[in-house]
C-alpha positions, 0 to 999 in steps of 0.5 A, spaced: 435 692 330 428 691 332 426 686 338 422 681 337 417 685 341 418 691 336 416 686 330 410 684 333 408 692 336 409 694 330 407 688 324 401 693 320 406 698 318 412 695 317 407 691 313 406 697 308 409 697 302 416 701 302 416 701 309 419 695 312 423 694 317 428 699 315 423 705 316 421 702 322 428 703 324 428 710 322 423 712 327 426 708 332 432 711 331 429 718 330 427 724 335 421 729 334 420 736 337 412 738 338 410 745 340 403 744 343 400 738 347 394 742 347 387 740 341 392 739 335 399 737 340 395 730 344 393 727 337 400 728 334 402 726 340 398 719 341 400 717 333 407 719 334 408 714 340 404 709 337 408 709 330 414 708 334 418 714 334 425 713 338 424 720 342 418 725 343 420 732 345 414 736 348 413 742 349 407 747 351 408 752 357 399 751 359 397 747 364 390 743 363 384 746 364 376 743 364 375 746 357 380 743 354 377 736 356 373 735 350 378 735 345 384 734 348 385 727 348 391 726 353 388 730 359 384 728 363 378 731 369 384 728 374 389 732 371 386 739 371 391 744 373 397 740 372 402 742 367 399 739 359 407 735 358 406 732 364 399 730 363 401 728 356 408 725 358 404 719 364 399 718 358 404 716 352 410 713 357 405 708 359 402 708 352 409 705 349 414 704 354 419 704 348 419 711 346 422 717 350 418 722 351 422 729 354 417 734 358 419 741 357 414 747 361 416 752 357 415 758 353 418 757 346 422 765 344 427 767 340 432 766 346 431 759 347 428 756 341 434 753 338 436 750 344 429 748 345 429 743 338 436 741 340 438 735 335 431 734 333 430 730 326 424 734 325 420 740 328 411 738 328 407 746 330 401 744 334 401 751 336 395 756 336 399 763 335 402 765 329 409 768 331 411 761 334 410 759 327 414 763 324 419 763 330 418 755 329 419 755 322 426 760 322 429 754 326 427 748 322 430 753 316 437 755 320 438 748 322 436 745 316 431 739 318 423 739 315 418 743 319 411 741 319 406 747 321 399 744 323 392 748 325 385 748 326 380 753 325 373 750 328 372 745 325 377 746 318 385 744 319 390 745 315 398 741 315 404 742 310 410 740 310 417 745 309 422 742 307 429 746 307 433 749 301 427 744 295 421 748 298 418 755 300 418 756 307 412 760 311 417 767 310 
């Protein structure tokens, strides 16, 4: 059930056709893996706690660095040095106080990959490097939840969404 609160944050997209109050709820309810808080990571991050999603896990291993700030939009002068999910974690926690956000400093491998997305509802790539992608894309297929891999080249990005068993996967 959405507070009142909720209702009046959240008006525009439940105003939205086919949306309402019941796709609100389901993003309430709903928990996001997303690997990388870096260029592409901080806006997927931002728009994911304004939408409302019940859980945010991030995870990046890479500490925020000076050349980061003009694209970075979660990090900040004050921040350089300090790892990206804390950096990125303060900001959205403050941004939406209604969305849980999980910080994870780590690595993505074939070791702790599985454990890592845990019960996500979904697995969003943000990443910069090909093999945490494919990594990325065999557990969102073994676990049999969407995986959305995004890039950016430049000025050029590109997104898809991977949704098991109806659609090909990157493999």
């Amino acid at each position: 059930m959405l507070t009142k609160k909720e209702l009046e944050r959240y008006d525009r997209q439940i105003m939205l056709q086919g949306f309402g109050e019941e796709g609100q709820e389901k993003l309430k309810k709903a928990t996001v893996f997303l690997a990388g808080a870096g260029g592409l990571g901080s806006p997927v991050a931002y728009y994911l706690a304004a939408a409302g999603i019940g859980t945010l896990i991030i995870t990046d291993h890479d500490v925020v660095d000076l050349s980061n700030l003009n694209r970075q939009i979660l990090h900040w002068e004050e921040n350089i040095g300090k790892k990206k999910v804390d950096s990125a974690a303060a900001k959205l926690s403050k941004f939406n106080s209604g969305v849980k956000i999980i910080p994870v400093a780590k690595t993505i491998d074939e070791s702790n990959v599985s454990e890592l997305v845990g019960d996500a509802d979904i697995i969003v790539d943000a990443m910069d490097n090909l093999p945490t992608r494919y990594l990325l894309n065999k557990t969102a297929m073994a676990k049999g939840i969407p995986f959305v891999p995004g890039a950016v080249y430049g000025s050029e990005g590109r997104v898809m969404t991977v949704q098991p068993g109806p659609a090909a996967c990157l493999n």
